[in-house]
N, C-alpha and C positions, 0 to 999 in steps of 0.2 A: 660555510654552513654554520658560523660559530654564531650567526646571526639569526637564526632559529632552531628550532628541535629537528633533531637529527636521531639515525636510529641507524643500529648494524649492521650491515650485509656481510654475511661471510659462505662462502663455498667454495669447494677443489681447490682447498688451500691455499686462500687467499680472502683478506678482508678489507672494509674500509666502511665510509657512516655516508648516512645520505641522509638528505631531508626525509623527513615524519611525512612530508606526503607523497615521496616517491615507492611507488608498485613495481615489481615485477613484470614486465608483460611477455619476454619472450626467454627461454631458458633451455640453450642447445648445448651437447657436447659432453666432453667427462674430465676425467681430471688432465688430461694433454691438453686439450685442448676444446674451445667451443665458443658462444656468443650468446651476450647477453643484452634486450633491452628495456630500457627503465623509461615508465609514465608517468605523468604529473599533473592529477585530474584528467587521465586518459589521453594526454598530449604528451605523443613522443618525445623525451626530453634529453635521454643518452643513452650510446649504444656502445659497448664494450666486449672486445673478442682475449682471449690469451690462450697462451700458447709454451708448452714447456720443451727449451732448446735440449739438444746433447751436445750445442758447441755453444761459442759467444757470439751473440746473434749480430747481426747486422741490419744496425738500426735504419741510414740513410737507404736503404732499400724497404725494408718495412715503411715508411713514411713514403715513398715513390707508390707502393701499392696500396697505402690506405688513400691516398692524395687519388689516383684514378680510380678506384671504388666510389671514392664522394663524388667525383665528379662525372662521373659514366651517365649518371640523371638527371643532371642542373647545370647552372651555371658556374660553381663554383669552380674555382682559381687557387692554388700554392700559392700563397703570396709570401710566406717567411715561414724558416725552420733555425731552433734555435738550442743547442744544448741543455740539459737541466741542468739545474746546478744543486751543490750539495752531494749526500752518499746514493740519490738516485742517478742513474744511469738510464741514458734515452735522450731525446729529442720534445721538442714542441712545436705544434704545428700551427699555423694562420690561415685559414681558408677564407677568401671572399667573393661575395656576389651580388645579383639585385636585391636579396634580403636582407644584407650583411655580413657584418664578421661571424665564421663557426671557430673556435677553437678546438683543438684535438692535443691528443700525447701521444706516443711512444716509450712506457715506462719499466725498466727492470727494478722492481720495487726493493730488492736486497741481490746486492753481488753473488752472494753464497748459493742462493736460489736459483735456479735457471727456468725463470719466470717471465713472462712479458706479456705486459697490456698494452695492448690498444684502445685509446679512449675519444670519444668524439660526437661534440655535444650536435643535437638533433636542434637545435634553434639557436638565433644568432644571440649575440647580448655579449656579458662580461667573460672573463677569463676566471673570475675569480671563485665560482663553485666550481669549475675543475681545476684549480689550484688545491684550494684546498681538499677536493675529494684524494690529489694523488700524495698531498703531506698525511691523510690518513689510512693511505692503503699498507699493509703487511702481507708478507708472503713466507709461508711455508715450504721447510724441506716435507722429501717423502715420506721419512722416516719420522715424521713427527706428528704430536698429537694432533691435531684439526678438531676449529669450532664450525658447527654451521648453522646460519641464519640466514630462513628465508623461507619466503613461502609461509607466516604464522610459526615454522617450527624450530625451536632452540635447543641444540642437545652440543655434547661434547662426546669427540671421538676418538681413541686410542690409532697411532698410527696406523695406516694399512687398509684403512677402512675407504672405499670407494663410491662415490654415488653412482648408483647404474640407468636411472631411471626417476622420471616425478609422473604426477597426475595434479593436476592443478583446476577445478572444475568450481561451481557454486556448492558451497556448503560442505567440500572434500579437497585436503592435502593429500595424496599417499607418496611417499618418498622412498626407494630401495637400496641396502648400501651392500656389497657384497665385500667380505674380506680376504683378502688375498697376500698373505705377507709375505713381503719382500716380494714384490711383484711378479708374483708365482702364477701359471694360469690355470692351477686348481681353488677354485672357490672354497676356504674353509669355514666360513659361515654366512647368514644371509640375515639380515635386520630389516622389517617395516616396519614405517612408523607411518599411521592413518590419524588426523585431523579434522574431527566433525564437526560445522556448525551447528547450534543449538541442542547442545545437549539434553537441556530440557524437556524439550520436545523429543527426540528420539527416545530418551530413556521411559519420560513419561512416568507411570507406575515399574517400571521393571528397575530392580537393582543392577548395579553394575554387572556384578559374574554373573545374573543370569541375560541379562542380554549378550554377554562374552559367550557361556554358555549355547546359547540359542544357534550363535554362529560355527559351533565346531562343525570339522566335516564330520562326513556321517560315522567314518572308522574311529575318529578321536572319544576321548573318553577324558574326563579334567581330573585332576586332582592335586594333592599338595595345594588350596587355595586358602587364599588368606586375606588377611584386610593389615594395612598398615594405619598406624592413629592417624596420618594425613586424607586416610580415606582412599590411598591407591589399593587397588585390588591386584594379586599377583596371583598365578597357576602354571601349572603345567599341562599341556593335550598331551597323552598317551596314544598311541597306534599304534600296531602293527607292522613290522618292515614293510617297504617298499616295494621287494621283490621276493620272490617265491625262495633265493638262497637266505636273504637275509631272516626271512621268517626263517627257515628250518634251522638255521641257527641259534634263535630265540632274540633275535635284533628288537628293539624297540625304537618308533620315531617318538621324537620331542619337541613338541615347540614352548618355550619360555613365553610366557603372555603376562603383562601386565595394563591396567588400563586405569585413568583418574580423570575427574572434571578440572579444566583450567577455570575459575568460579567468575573471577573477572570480566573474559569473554564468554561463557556458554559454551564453552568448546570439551567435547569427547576427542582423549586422545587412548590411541590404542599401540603399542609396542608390543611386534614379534620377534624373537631371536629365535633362528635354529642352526645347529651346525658341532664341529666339535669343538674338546674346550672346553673350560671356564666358560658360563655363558656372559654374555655383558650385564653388566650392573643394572638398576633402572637409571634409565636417562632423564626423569623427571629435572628438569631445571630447578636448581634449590635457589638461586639470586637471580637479580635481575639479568633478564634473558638479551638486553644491550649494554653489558658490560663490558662485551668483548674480552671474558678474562678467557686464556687458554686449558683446557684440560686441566683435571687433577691425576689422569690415571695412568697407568703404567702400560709401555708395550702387550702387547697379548698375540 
C-alpha cells in the first residue's frame, strides 16, 4: 500500500492502513470477537474475522477452518501454509483455483495480546497488499487506551470503553460505546456519537444549539450552553429521575451534548455522554484523524 494513499482503520482494539479507496461494507461482532468486509469500488476485495483467545491459540487448526469456509463454495484448494516470520506469530495461507491464486493469514499481531486475525483476500492477484496490510496492523491490550477509525468517525478512547453497536445508512454514522471498567457487567457510562451528511443543509438557517435544542426530549431542559472559539457548541439536558424513588430523592438525569461542523466534508457531528464520573472530554479530533497516533488520556 506504500504505492498509493492509504488511510487508517482502527476498531476493538486493533489497527492497520488500507487503500483511500477501500469502504467498510460489512461490520459484525464486539470486541471478542466478529467479521469484517472491505470494498473497493463496491467489489468485494477483503474479508477479516478476530477473535480474542484465554489460551495460545492454535494456529494450524485455525487455517484447516478458514481453508474449508473458502472452500465450502468454489473451487478453491490449500495449496501451501507457511509460518510468518519476524515478531508476528501465525501462518500464511495459498489458496488456488480456476480464478487463481487467493492469499489469506493467520496473524497474532503482538505476543503480549491474545489477538488473532484472520485475513483473506476476496480476489485472486499478488500477496503483496496483504503483506503489507499485516506489517501495519497493531493490537491492543484491554486495559489500554483505543483509537477508532471507521465509518467517517475519528475519536480517542480511555480504556474500558466498548463498541456496542453502529448504524451505518446514507447520510448517518450513529456509533454506541458503553463503558465497563475492568470488564464489569454494570454499564458505568454510555457515549453516542451521530455523523450527519450535509450539514448545510440540515442546519439550513438554524444555529447549532438550537437545532440541538429542538431535539431534546420533552422532560429535558439545556443548560450550561456554550460556544467554544472553534465554533463547538457544548450543554447539558437536565431531567428528572428516571423513576419515581430517584425523583423523590431529588436525582437529576444528565446528558453531556456537544456538537460542531466537520467544514471540509459538511458533516454535523453530534456527541452524547451520560453516566457517572467525570464525564468524557470532547472527542472532537484536534490532528489529523489518519495518524494513527494512540490516546492522550488517562484511565477513567
Amino acid at each position: 500500500m506504500n504505492d498509493q494513499p492509504s488511510r487508517l482503520f482502527a476498531i476493538h482494539g486493533f489497527y492497520f492502513r488500507i487503500p483511500a479507496t477501500w469502504e467498510l461494507r460489512v461490520n459484525k461482532g464486539y470486541w471478542g470477537n466478529g467479521y469484517e468486509m472491505f470494498i473497493d469500488h463496491r467489489t468485494p476485495t477483503l474479508n477479516l474475522t478476530w477473535e480474542r483467545f484465554s489460551r495460545t491459540p492454535d494456529y494450524d487448526r485455525t487455517v484447516t477452518r478458514m481453508a474449508k469456509r473458502a472452500t465450502q463454495h468454489s473451487d478453491l484448494k490449500l495449496t501451501r501454509t507457511d509460518p510468518l516470520t519476524g515478531t508476528r506469530q501465525g501462518r500464511r495461507v495459498r489458496l488456488e483455483g480456476s480464478e487463481g491464486v487467493f492469499h489469506a493469514a493467520v496473524v497474532r499481531p503482538d505476543p503480549d495480546v491474545n489477538l488473532v486475525l484472520v485475513i483473506r483476500q476476496m480476489l485472486p492477484g499478488s500477496a503483496l497488499p496483504l503483506n503489507r496490510l499485516i506489517d501495519s496492523v497493531k493490537a491492543l491490550g484491554e486495559d489500554a487506551p483505543t483509537p477508532w477509525r471507521f465509518h467517517g468517525l475519528a475519536l480517542d478512547l480511555p480504556p474500558w470503553w466498548r463498541l456496542h453497536g453502529t448504524e451505518h445508512m446514507v447520510g448517518l454514522t450513529r456509533a454506541v460505546w458503553f463503558h465497563r471498567p475492568k470488564n464489569r457487567l454494570k454499564t458505568a457510562g454510555v457515549l453516542v456519537l451521530r455523523r450527519y451528511a450535509c450539514a448545510s443543509r440540515i442546519l439550513r438557517e438554524t444555529t447549532i444549539d438550537q437545532w440541538v435544542e429542538e431535539r431534546l426530549e420533552k422532560r429535558e431542559t439545556m443548560r450550561q450552553r456554550a460556544y467554544a472559539s472553534d465554533g463547538t457548541f457544548s450543554a447539558i439536558a437536565d431531567a428528572p429521575g428516571l423513576s419515581p424513588w430517584r425523583r423523590l430523592r431529588g436525582v437529576r438525569e444528565e446528558r453531556h451534548l456537544a456538537a460542531w461542523i466537520e467544514e471540509g466534508e459538511d458533516r454535523l457531528v453530534i456527541q452524547e455522554w451520560k453516566g457517572a464520573g467525570p464525564p468524557l472530554p470532547l472527542l472532537r479530533y484536534p490532528q489529523d484523524p489518519e495518524d494513527g497516533a494512540l490516546p492522550r488520556m488517562e484511565n477513567t
